[in-house]
MARTORTI-793457 format. One record per residue (C-alpha): residue number from 1; residue in one letter; x, y, z. Coordinates in pm, whole numbers. Each point is the difference from the previous one (the first is absolute). Example, Ala and Ser with C-alpha at 12.3 -4.5 7.8 and 13.67 -1.06 7.14 Angstrom:
// MARTORTI-793457
{nr = 1	rest = A	x = 1230	y = -450	z = 780}
{nr = 2	rest = S	x = 137	y = 344	z = -66}
END
This chain:
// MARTORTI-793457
{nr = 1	rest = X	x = 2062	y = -1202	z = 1539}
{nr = 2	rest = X	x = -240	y = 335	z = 56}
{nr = 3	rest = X	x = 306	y = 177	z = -37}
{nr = 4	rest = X	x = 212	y = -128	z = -280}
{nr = 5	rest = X	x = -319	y = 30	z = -201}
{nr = 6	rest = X	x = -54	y = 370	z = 73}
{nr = 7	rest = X	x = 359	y = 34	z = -59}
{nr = 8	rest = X	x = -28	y = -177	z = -375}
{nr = 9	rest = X	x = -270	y = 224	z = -60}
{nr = 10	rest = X	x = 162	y = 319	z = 45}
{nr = 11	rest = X	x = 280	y = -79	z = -295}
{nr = 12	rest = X	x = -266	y = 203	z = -189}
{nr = 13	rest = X	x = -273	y = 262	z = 60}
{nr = 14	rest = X	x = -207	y = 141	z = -241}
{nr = 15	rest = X	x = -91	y = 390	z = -29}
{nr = 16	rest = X	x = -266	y = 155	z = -225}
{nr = 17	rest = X	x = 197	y = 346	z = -160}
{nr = 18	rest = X	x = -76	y = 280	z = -71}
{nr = 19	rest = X	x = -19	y = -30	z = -406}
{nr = 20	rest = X	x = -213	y = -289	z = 61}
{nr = 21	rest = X	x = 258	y = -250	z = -67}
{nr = 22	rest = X	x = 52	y = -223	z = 323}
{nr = 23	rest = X	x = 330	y = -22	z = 139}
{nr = 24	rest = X	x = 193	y = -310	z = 102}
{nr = 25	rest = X	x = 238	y = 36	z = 255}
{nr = 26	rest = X	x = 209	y = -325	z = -44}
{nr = 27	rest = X	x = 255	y = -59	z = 289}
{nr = 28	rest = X	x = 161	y = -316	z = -131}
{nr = 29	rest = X	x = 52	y = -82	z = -336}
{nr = 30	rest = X	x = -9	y = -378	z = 18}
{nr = 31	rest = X	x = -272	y = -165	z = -202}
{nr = 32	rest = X	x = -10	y = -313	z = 243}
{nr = 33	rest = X	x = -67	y = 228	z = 329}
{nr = 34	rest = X	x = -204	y = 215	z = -203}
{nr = 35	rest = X	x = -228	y = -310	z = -87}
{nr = 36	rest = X	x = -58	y = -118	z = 372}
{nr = 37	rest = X	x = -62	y = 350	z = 67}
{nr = 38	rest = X	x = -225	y = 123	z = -273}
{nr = 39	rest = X	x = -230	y = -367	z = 76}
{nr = 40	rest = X	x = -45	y = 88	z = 376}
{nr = 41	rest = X	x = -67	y = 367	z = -83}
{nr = 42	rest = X	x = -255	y = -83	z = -251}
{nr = 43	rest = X	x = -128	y = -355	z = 71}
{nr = 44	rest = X	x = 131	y = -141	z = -369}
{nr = 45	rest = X	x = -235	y = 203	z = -195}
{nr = 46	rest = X	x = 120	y = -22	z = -327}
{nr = 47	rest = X	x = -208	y = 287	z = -131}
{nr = 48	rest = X	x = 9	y = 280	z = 356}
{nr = 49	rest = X	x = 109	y = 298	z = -263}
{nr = 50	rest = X	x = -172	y = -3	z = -235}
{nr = 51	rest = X	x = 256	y = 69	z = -279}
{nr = 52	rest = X	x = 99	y = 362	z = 240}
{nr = 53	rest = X	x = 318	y = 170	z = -153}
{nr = 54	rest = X	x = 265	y = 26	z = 260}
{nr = 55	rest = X	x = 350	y = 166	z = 89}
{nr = 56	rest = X	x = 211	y = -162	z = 155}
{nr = 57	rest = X	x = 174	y = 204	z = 313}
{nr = 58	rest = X	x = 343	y = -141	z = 72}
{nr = 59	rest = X	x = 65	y = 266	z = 264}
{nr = 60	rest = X	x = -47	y = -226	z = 321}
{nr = 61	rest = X	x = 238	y = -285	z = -69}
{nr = 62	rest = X	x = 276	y = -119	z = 238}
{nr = 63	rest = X	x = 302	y = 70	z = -216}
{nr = 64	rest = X	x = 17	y = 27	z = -397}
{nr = 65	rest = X	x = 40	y = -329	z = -157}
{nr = 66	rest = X	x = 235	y = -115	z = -232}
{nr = 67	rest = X	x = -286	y = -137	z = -298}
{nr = 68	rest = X	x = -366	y = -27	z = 31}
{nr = 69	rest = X	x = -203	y = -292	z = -174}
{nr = 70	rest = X	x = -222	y = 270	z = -147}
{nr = 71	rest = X	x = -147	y = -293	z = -222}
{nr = 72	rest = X	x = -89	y = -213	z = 315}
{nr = 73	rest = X	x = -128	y = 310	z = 215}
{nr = 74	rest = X	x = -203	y = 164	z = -329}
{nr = 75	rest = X	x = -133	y = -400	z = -55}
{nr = 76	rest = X	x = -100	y = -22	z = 405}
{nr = 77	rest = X	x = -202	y = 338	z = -31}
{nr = 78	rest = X	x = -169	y = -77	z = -306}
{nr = 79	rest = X	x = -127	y = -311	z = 107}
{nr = 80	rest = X	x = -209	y = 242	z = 242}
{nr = 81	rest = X	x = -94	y = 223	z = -287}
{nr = 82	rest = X	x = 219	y = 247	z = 94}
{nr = 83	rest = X	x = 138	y = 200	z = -273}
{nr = 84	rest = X	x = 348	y = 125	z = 92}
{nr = 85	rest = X	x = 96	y = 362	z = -256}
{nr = 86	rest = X	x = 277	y = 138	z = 154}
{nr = 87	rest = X	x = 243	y = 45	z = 283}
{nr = 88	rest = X	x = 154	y = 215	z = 213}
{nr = 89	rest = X	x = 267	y = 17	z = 306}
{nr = 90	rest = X	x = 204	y = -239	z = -250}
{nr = 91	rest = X	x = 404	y = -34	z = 75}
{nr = 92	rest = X	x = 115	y = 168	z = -342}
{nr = 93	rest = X	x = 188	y = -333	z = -68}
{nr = 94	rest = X	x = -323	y = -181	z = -44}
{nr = 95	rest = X	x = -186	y = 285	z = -230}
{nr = 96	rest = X	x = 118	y = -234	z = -327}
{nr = 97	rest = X	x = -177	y = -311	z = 150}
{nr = 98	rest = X	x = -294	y = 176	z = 57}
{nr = 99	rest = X	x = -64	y = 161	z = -315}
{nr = 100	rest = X	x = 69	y = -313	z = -215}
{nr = 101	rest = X	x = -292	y = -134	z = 245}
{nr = 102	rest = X	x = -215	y = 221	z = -145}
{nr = 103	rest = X	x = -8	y = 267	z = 323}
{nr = 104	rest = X	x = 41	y = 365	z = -14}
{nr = 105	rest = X	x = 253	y = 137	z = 254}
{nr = 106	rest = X	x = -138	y = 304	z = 150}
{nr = 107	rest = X	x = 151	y = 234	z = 230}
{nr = 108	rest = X	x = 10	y = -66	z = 376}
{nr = 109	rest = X	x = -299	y = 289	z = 33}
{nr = 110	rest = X	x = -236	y = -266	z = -210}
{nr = 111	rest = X	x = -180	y = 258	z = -267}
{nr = 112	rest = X	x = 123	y = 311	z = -4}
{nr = 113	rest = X	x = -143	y = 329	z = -191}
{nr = 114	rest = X	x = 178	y = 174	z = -230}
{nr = 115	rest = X	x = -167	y = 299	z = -6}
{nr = 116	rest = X	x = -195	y = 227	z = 234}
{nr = 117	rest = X	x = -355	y = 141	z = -20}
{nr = 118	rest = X	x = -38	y = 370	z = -4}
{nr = 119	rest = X	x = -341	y = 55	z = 217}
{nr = 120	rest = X	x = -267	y = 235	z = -147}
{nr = 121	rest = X	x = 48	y = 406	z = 168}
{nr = 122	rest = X	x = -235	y = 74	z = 258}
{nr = 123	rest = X	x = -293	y = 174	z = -62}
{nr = 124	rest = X	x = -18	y = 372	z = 2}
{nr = 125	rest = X	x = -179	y = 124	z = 383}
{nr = 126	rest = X	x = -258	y = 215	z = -79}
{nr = 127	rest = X	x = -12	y = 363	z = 147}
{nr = 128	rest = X	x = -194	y = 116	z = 276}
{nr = 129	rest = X	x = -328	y = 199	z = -155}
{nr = 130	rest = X	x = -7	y = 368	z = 89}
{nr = 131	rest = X	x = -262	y = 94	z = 262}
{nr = 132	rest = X	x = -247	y = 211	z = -147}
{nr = 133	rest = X	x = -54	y = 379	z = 22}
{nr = 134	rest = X	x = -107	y = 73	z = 369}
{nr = 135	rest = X	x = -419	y = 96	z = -99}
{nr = 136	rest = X	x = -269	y = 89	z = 298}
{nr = 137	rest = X	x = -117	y = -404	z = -72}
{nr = 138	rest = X	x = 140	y = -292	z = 250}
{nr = 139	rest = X	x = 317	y = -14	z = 11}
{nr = 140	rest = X	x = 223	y = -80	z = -266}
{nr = 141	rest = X	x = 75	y = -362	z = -107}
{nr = 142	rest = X	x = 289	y = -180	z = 84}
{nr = 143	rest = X	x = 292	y = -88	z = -226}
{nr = 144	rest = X	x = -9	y = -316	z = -171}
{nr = 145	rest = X	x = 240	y = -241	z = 157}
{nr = 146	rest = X	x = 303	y = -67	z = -228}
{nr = 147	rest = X	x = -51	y = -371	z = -169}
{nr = 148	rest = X	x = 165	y = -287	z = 124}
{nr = 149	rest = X	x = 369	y = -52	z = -140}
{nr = 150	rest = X	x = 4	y = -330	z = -221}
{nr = 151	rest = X	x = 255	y = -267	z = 178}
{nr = 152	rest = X	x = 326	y = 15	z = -241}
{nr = 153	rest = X	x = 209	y = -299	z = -112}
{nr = 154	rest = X	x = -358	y = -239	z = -116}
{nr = 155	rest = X	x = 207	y = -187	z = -243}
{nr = 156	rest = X	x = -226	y = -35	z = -336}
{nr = 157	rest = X	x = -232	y = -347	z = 3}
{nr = 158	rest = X	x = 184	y = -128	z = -354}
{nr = 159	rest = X	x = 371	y = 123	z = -35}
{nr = 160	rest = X	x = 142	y = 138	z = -317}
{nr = 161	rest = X	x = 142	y = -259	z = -252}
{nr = 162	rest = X	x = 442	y = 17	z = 81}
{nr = 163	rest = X	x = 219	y = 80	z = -346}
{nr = 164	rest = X	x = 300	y = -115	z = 37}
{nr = 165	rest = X	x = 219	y = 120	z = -271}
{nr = 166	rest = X	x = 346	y = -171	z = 4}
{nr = 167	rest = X	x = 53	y = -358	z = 7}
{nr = 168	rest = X	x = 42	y = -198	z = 308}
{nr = 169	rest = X	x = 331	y = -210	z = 50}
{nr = 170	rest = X	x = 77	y = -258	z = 185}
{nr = 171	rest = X	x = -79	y = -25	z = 379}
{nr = 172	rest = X	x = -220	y = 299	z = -50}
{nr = 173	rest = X	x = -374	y = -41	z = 115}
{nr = 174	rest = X	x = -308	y = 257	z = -46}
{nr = 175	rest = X	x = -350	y = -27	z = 174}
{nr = 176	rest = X	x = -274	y = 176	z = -154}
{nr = 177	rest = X	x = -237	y = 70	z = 317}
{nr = 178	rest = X	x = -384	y = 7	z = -49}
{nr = 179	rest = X	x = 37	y = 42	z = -361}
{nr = 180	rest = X	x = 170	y = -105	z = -355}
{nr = 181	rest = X	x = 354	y = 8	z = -81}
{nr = 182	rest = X	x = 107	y = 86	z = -351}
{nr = 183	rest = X	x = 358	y = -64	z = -104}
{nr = 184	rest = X	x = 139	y = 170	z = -303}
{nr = 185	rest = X	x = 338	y = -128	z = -26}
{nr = 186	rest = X	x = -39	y = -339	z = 101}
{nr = 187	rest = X	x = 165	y = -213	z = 235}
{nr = 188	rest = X	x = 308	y = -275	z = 52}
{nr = 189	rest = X	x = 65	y = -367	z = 144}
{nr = 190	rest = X	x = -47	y = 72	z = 362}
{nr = 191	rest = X	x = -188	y = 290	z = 62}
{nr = 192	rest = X	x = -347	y = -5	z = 179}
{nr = 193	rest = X	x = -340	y = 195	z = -119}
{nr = 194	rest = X	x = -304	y = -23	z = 263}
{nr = 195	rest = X	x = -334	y = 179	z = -51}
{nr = 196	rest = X	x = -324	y = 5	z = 149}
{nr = 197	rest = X	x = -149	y = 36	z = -334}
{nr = 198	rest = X	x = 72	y = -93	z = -311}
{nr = 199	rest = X	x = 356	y = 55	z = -187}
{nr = 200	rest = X	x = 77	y = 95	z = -325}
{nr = 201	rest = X	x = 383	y = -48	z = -160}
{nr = 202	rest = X	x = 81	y = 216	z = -307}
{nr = 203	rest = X	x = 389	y = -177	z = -2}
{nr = 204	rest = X	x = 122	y = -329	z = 18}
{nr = 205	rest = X	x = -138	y = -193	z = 350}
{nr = 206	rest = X	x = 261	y = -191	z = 136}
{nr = 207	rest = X	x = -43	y = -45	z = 348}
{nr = 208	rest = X	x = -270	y = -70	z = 247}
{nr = 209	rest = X	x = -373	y = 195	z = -28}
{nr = 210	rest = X	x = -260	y = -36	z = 291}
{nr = 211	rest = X	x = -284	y = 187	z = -104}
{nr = 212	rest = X	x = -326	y = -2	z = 215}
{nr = 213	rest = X	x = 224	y = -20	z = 326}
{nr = 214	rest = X	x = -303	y = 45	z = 202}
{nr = 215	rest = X	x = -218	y = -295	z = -119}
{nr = 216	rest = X	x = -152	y = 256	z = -287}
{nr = 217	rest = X	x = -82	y = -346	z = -252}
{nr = 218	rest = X	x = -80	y = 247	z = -266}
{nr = 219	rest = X	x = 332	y = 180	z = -37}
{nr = 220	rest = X	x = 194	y = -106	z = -327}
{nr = 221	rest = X	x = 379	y = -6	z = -156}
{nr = 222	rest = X	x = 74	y = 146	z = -304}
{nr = 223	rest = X	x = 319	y = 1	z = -155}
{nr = 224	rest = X	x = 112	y = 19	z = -414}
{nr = 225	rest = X	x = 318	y = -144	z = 24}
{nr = 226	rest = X	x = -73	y = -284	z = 285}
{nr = 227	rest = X	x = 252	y = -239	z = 173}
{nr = 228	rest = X	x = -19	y = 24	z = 399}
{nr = 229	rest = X	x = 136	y = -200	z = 223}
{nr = 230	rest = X	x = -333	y = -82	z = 208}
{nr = 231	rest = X	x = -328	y = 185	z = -24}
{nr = 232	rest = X	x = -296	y = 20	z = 275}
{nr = 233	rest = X	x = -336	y = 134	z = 41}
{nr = 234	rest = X	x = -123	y = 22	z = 350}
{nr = 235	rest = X	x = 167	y = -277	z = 114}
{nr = 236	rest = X	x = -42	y = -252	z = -337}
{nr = 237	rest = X	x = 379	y = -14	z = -174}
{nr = 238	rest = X	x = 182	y = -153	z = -228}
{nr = 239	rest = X	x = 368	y = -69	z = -61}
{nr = 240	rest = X	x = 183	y = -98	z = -358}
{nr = 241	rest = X	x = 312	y = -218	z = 139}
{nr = 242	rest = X	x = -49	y = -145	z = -335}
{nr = 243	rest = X	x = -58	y = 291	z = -212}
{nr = 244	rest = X	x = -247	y = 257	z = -115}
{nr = 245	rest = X	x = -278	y = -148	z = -208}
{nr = 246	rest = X	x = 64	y = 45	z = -381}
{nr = 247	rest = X	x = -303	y = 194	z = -81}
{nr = 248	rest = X	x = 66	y = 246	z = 224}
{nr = 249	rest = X	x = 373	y = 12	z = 44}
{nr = 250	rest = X	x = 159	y = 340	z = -82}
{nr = 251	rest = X	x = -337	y = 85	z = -172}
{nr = 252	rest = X	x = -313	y = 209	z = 158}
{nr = 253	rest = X	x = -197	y = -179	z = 275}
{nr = 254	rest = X	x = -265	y = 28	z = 252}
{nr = 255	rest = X	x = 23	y = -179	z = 323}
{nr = 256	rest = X	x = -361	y = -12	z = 213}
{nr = 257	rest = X	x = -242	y = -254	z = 234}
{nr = 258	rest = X	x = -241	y = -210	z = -185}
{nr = 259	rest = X	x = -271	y = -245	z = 235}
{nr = 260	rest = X	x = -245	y = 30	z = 268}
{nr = 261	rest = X	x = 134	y = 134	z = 355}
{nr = 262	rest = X	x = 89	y = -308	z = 152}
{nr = 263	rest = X	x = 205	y = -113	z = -323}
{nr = 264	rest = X	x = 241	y = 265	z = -157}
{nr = 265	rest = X	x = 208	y = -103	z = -313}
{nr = 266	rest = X	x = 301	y = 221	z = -128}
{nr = 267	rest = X	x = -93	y = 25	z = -395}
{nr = 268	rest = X	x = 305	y = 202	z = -186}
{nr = 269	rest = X	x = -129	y = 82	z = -337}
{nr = 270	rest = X	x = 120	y = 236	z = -328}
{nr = 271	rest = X	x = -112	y = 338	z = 35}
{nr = 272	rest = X	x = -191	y = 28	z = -328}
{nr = 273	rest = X	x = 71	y = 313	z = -153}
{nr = 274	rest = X	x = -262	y = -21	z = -295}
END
């Protein structure tokens, strides 16, 4: 019995990563084993996360499968507070299913950075001091030793804000790292814009925007011609299966937190240009 429980709970293991975002490495998909797993693992507590965002990690599974319940599995993980946002090692068959669920498919690499941090130049080593004229005194002094070369590649403690000047299509994903992400040119149905700051859209927003991808609650979107697909901000998201609300849709809008730090609530509001 020892063993088929440790077996049942192994189905799933949970990771902390390294954008702060756990990771859920899911080895079956069914909601049923999943249940008698996830209720050993935890002992039935109904509230163990906390409402933690999550990816899901597909990688580890036995073979592909055909479908996935993503409504049972995303119901089963919920029920913990767990708060599923995207996916990755996905079969390319089952990307549809899993956006219309209301995950982002990232790449197989998790978050990756689209651009690269130039590090600061190295301080200039100063030169040796010339010994002084030779006098009938003590001897003369010694040369000052040369100063201490500063350590190159310190990467800066806040990281410039990432233009991005053409639009994104389809199946295209950007990842602003350690800063903002400004888009000029907007985006389409199915591509994928992650910050770790806030993120501001001067073209239409039609895909999916995760700002504050490293728990920052006081990052923001901003968009003026708003209609994503889903929206998060460190962790908290919010999907429009049944459309984009009308005071906002197509218009300018602000997406931030509002609430104490153990309650969070999404609030989408007009950006108020007066």
């Amino acid at each position: 019995m020892a063993e088929a429980s440790s077996l049942q709970g192994k189905l799933i293991e949970f990771k902390g990563a390294s954008l702060a975002v756990m990771t859920a490495y899911v080895r079956d998909t069914d909601p049923v084993r999943l249940a008698d797993a996830l209720h050993m693992m935890l002992g039935g507590m109904p509230d163990f996360f906390a409402g933690e965002p999550a990816i899901l990690d597909l990688g580890q599974l036995a073979a592909d499968p055909d479908r996935i319940d993503w409504t049972g599995l995303l119901s089963l993980l919920r029920r913990y507070q767990l708060q599923p946002v995207g996916v990755r090692h996905l079969p390319e068959h089952l990307y549809e299913g899993a956006r219309r669920a209301g995950l982002a498919v990232l790449g197989n690499e998790g978050f990756s950075a689209e651009r690269k941090i130039t590090p600061p130049p190295p301080a200039p080593v100063a030169a040796p001091a010339p010994a002084p004229e030779p006098a009938p005194a003590p001897a003369p002094a010694p040369a000052a030793e040369a100063a201490p070369q500063a350590a190159a590649g310190t990467e800066p403690a806040h990281a410039p804000t990432l233009v991005v000047d053409r639009p994104l299509r389809s199946g295209q994903q950007v990842y602003a790292k350690g800063g903002d992400l400004v888009l000029l040119a907007g985006m389409s149905p199915g591509s994928e814009i992650i910050a770790d700051g806030s993120i501001h859209c001067y073209g239409p927003l039609r895909g999916r925007a995760l700002a504050g991808a490293r728990g920052d609650t006081s990052a923001r979107i901003f968009s003026t011609n708003f209609g994503p697909e889903l929206v998060s901000i460190a962790g908290v998201y919010r999907t429009f299966e049944r459309g984009i609300p009308q005071a906002v849709a197509g218009r300018g809008a602000q997406v931030r937190l509002t609430g104490s730090d153990n309650l969070h609530t999404l609030e989408i509001n007009p950006l108020q240009y007066d």
